[in-house]
C-alpha positions in Angstrom: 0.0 0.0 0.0 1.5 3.5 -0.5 1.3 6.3 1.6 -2.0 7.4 1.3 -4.7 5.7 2.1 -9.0 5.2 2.4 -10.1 4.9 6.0 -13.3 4.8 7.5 -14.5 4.8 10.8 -18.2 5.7 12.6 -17.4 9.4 12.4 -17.3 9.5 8.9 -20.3 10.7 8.9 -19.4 14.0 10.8 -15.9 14.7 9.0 -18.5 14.6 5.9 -21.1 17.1 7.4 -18.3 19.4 8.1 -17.3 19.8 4.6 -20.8 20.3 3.3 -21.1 23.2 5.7 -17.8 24.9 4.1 -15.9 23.3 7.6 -11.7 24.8 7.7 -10.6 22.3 9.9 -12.0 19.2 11.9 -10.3 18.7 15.2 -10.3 14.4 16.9 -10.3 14.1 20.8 -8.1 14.0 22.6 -7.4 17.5 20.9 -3.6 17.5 20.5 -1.9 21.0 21.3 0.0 21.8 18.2 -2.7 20.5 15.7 -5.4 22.3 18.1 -2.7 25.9 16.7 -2.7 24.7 13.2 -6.5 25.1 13.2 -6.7 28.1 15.0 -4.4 29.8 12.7 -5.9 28.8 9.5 -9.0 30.3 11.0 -7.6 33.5 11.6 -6.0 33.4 7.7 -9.7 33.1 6.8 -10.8 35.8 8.7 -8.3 38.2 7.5 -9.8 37.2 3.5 -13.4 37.9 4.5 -12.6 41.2 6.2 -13.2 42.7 2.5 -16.0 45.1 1.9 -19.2 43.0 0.7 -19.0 44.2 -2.7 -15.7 42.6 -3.7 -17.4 39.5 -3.9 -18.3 38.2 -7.0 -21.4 36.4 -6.9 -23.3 37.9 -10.0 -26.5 35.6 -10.1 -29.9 37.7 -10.9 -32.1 37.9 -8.3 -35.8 37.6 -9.2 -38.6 38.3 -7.0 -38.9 34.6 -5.6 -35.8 34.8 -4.3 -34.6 34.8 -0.5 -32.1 36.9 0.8 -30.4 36.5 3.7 -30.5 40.6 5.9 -28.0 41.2 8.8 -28.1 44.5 10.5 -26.3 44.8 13.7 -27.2 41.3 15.7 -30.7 40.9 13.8 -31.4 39.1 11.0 -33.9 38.4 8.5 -34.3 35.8 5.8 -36.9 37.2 3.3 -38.1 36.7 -0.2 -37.8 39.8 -2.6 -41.5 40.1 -3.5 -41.6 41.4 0.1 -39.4 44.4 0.0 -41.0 47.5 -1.2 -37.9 49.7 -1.7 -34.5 50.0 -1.8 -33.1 53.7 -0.6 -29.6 54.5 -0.8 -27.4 55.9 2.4 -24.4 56.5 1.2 -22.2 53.2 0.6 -25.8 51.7 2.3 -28.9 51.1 1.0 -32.0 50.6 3.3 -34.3 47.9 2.3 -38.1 48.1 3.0 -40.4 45.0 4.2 -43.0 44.9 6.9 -42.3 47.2 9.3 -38.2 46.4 8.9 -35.9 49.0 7.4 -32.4 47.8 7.5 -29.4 48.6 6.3 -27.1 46.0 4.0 -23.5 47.4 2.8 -24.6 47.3 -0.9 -24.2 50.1 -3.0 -27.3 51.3 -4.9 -25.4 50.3 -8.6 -24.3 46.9 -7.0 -27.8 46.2 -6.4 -28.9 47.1 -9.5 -27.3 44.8 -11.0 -28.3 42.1 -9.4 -32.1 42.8 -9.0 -34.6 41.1 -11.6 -35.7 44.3 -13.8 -39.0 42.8 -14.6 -39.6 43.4 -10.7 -37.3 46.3 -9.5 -37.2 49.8 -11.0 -34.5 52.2 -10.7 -36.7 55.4 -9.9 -34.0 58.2 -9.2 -30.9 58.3 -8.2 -31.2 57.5 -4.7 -34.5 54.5 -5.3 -34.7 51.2 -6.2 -39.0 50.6 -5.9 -40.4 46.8 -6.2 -43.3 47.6 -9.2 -45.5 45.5 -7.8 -45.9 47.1 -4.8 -46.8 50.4 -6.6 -50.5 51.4 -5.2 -50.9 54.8 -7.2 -49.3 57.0 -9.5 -49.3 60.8 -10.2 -47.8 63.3 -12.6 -45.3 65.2 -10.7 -43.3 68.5 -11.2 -40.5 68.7 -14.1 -42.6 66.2 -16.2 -41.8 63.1 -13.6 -44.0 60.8 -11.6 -44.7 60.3 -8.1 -45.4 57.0 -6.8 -47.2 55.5 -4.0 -46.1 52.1 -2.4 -47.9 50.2 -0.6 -46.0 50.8 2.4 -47.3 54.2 2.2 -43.7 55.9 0.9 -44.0 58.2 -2.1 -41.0 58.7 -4.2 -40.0 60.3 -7.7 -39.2 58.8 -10.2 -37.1 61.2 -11.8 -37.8 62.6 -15.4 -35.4 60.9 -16.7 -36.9 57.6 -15.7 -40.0 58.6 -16.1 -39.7 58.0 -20.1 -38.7 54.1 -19.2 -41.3 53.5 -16.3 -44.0 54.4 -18.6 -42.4 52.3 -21.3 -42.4 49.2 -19.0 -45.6 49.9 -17.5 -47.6 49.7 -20.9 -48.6 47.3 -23.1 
């Protein structure tokens, strides 16, 4: 036999869960010392990669409105489908996303959003709004030859003259 080989014992099974769940390491008892430092450090070499902003990352699937999105802000958290938010609103390098009564904030640029978000179901209105067009409740002309729009969360933003043109595009038949 060479110097590798196949074992398996009864905790199989567990060495196997840990690598579905994206495990770094997977520490026997009795724990010995030095291997017990080998993990520790190859956590803290993994840390230091993730400490890059959010964006960096390059997961570039669309998001459609059936889709659930994992929202952390602070120590709460919310797993929530997309047909549920009402609105995205920019806050600088932020953006504040609207469901329920819930407005937290997610380090996504407005852009990096748009990007990702289904246009069939999200709508850039202006430069600071990202509205869900199913959650529109009314509509009215507004100054400058824009629209205002009411959501069903009760907000009411512009959608800018500029957009304007392409909401009304989209919203016909």
């Amino acid at each position: 036999m060479g110097s590798q080989g196949n074992f398996t014992t009864a905790f199989d099974e567990y060495a196997l869960k840990a690598f579905e769940v994206n495990a770094l390491d997977y520490l026997l008892k009795p724990i010995d010392q030095k291997r017990l430092e080998a993990a520790i450090k190859k956590i803290a070499t993994a840390d230091a990669r993730e400490q890059k902003p959010e964006e960096t990352y390059t997961n570039n699937e669309i998001l459609t409105e059936n889709s659930q999105v994992f929202v952390k802000d602070g120590d709460r958290c919310w797993f929530i489908k997309l047909s549920d938010v009402r609105l995205f609103e920019s806050v600088g390098n932020y953006a504040k996303v609207f469901f329920g009564l819930h407005k937290p904030l997610i380090l996504k640029s407005l852009n990096a959003l748009e990007e990702r978000l289904d246009p069939k179901t999200f709508f850039r209105a202006n430069r600071k709004h990202i509205i869900n067009l199913h959650m529109v409740e009314k509509i009215e002309p507004y100054f400058n030859n824009g629209l205002l729009v009411e959501l069903r969360g009760g907000e009411k933003i512009e959608i800018s003259r500029r957009q304007t043109v392409k909401f009304k595009e989209k919203m016909s038949f």
